[in-house]
C-alpha positions in Angstrom: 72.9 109.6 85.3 73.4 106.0 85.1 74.2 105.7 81.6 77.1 108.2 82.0 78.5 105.8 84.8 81.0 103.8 81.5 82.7 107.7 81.6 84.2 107.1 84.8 86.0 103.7 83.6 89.0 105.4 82.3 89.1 107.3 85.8 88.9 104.7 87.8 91.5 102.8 85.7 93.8 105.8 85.9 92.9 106.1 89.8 94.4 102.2 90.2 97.6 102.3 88.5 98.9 105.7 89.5 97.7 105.9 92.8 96.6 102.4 94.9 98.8 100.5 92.5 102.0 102.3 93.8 100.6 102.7 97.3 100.5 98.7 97.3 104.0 98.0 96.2 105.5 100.5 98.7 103.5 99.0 101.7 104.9 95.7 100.5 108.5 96.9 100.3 108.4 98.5 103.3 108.2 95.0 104.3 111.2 93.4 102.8 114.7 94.2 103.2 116.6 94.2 99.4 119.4 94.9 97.7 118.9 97.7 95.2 116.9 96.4 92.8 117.6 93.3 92.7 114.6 91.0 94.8 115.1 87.6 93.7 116.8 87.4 97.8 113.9 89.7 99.1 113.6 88.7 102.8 110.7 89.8 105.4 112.0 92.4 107.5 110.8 95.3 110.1 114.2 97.3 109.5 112.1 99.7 108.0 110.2 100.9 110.9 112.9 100.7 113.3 114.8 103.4 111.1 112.0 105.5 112.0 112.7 106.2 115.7 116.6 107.6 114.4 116.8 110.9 115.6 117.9 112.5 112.2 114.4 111.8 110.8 112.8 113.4 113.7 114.8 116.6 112.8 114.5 116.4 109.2 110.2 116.1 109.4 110.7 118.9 112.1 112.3 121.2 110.2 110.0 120.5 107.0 106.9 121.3 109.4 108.7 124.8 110.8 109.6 125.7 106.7 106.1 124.6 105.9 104.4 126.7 108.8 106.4 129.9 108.2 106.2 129.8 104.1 102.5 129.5 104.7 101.9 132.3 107.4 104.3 134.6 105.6 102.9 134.2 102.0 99.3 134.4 103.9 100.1 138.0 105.4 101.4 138.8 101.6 99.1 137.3 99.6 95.6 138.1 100.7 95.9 141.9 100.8 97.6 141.4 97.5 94.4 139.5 96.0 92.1 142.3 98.2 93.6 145.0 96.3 93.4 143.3 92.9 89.8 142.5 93.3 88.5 145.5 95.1 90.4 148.0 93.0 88.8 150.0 89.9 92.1 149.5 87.8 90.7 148.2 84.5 94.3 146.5 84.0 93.6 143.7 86.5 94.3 141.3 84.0 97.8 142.6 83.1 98.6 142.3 87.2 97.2 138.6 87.2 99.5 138.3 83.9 102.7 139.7 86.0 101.8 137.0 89.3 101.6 133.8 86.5 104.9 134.5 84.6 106.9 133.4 87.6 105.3 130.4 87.8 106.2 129.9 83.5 109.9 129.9 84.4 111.6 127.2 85.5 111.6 126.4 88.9 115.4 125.2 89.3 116.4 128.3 87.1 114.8 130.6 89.9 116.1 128.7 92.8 120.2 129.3 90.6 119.0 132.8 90.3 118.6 133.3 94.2 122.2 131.5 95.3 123.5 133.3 92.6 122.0 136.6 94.2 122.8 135.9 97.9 126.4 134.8 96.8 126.9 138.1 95.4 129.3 140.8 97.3 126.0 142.7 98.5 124.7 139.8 100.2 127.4 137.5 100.9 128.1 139.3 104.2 124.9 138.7 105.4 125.4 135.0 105.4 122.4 134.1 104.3 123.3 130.9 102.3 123.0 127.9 104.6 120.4 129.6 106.7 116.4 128.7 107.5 115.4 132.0 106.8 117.2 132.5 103.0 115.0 128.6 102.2 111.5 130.2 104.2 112.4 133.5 101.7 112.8 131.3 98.3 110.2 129.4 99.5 107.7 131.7 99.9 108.6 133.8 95.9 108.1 130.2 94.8 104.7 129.3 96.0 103.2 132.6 97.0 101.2 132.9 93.8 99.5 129.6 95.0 98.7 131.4 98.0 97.3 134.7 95.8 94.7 133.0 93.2 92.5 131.1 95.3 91.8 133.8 97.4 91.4 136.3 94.8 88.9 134.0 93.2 86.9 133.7 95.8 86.8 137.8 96.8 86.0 138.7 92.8 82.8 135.9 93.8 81.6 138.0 96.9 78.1 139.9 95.8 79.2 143.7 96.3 76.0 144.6 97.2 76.7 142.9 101.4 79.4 145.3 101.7 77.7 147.9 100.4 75.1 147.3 102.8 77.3 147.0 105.6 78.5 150.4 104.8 75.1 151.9 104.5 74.4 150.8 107.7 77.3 152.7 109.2 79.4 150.0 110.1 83.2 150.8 109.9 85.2 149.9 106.9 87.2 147.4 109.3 84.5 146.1 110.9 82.8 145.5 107.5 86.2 143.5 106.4 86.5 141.4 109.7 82.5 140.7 109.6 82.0 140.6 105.7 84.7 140.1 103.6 87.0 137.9 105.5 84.5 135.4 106.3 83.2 135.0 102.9 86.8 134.3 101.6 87.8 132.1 104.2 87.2 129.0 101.9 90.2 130.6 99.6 92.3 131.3 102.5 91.9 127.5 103.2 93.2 126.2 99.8 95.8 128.8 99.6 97.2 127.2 102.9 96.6 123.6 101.8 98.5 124.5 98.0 100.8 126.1 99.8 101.7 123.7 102.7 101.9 120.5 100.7 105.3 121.2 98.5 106.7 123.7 101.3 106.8 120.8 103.3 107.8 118.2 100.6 109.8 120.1 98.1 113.7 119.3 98.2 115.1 121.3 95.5 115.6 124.7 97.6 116.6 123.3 101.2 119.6 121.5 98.9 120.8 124.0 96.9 120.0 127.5 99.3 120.5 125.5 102.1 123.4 123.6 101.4 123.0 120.9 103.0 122.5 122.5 106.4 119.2 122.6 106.4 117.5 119.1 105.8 114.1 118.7 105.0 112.0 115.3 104.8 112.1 115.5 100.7 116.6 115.6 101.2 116.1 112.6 103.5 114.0 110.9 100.6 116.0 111.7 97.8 119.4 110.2 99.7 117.2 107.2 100.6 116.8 106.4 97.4 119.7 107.5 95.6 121.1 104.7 98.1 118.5 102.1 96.8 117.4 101.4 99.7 114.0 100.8 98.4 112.2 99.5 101.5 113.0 102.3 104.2 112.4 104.9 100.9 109.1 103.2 100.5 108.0 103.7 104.4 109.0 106.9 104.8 107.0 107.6 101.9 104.2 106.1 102.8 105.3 107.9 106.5 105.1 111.9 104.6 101.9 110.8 103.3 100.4 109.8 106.2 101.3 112.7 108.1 100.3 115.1 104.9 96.7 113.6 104.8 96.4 113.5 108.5 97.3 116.9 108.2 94.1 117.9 105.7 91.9 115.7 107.4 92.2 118.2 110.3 92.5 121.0 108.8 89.0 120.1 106.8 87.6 119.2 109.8 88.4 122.0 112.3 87.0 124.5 109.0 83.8 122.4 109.2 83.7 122.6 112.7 84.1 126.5 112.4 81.2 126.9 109.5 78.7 125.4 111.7 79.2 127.5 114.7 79.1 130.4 112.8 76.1 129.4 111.4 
């Protein structure tokens, strides 16, 4: 294996300019106070972090995190039986339905998000006032990413060996004991990256929250984008750097109460 080791140059190269490189600079900007783009008059300043503590912050990661939470549990309660029925069914056109679930995802994502105001600004909906609200972003939110939510899982079911459910049922356990004991446990690692893939742009995105929202409902990525359409480089950086954190945190714990979960079942 050692002499494929050179491969992983090009990697690691790759790794350090996209990733650390950037992470770098924004710690260090986070750090100075500028004006725009101009840092010939860089000064050391903690301005940054004491932006942090303004309550309009607070609300806008809030309301990311309540997005986030309800895009994932709603495309959750949607998605796996849709990837059950796909996988368990004898329909020899499976393909075709896999087909029908990627062709959103072809489109392009702002043209979908017009095609929704334009909807809910129409006579039939206009009534209900959805525009504006938390629940017409959770709703957009959710037909944008639930196919995320769909094709892990399915993988994972269309990878479980027939023959333990089959089994289960010759045994005469119940068809929903057999799910809950059987099936749902074995596809549990798919139901943890459909939540992960899910959760990551629900809580980052910005594109829906401004234009189904508008305006009214801020989320973290709206706070970013009017950072640093402000240039104000050096709070943009920290609250970057902030989301991050709180995004990694986020999958460290996740990863670690699944972990925690695998052993005691086992």
């Amino acid at each position: 294996m050692k002499r494929f080791k050179g491969l992983a140059i090009p990697y690691f190269v790759w790794l350090m300019f996209l990733v650390i490189l950037p992470v770098l600079l924004m710690v260090i900007l986070s750090f100075l106070s500028t004006n725009g783009m101009d840092f010939s008059k860089a000064e050391a300043s903690l301005d940054a972090y004491r932006r942090l503590s303004d309550p309009s912050i607070l609300k806008a990661i809030w309301n990311s995190l309540v997005v986030a939470f309800f895009t994932v549990l709603i495309c959750l309660l949607l998605g796996y039986p849709t990837a059950y029925f796909i996988s368990f069914s004898h329909l020899k056109n499976k393909l075709f339905l896999l087909l029908l679930l990627i062709l959103p995802m072809w489109s392009n994502s702002m043209l979908k998000i017009v095609s929704w105001l334009r909807l809910f600004s129409t006579d039939a909906f206009s009534a209900m006032n959805l525009i504006g609200t938390n629940a017409a972003v959770i709703f957009v939110t959710v037909t944008t990413y639930l196919p995320f939510m769909i094709f892990p899982i399915y993988s994972i079911l269309e990878k479980i060996d027939r023959s333990l459910i089959e089994a289960s049922k010759d045994l005469g356990v119940p068809p929903w004991k057999t799910f809950f004991k059987v099936t749902l446990p074995l596809s549990m690692d798919g139901v943890y990256s459909g939540i992960i893939m899910v959760f990551l742009p629900a809580a980052t995105g910005f594109a829906i929250s401004e234009a189904i929202g508008q305006g009214k409902i801020r989320l973290i990525g709206n706070l970013l984008e009017s950072v640093f359409q402000k240039n104000n480089y050096s709070f943009g950086s920290l609250l970057s750097l902030f989301v991050s954190l709180i995004l990694i945190l986020f999958i460290v714990l996740f990863n670690a109460l699944t972990k925690k979960k695998k052993k005691a079942e086992e």
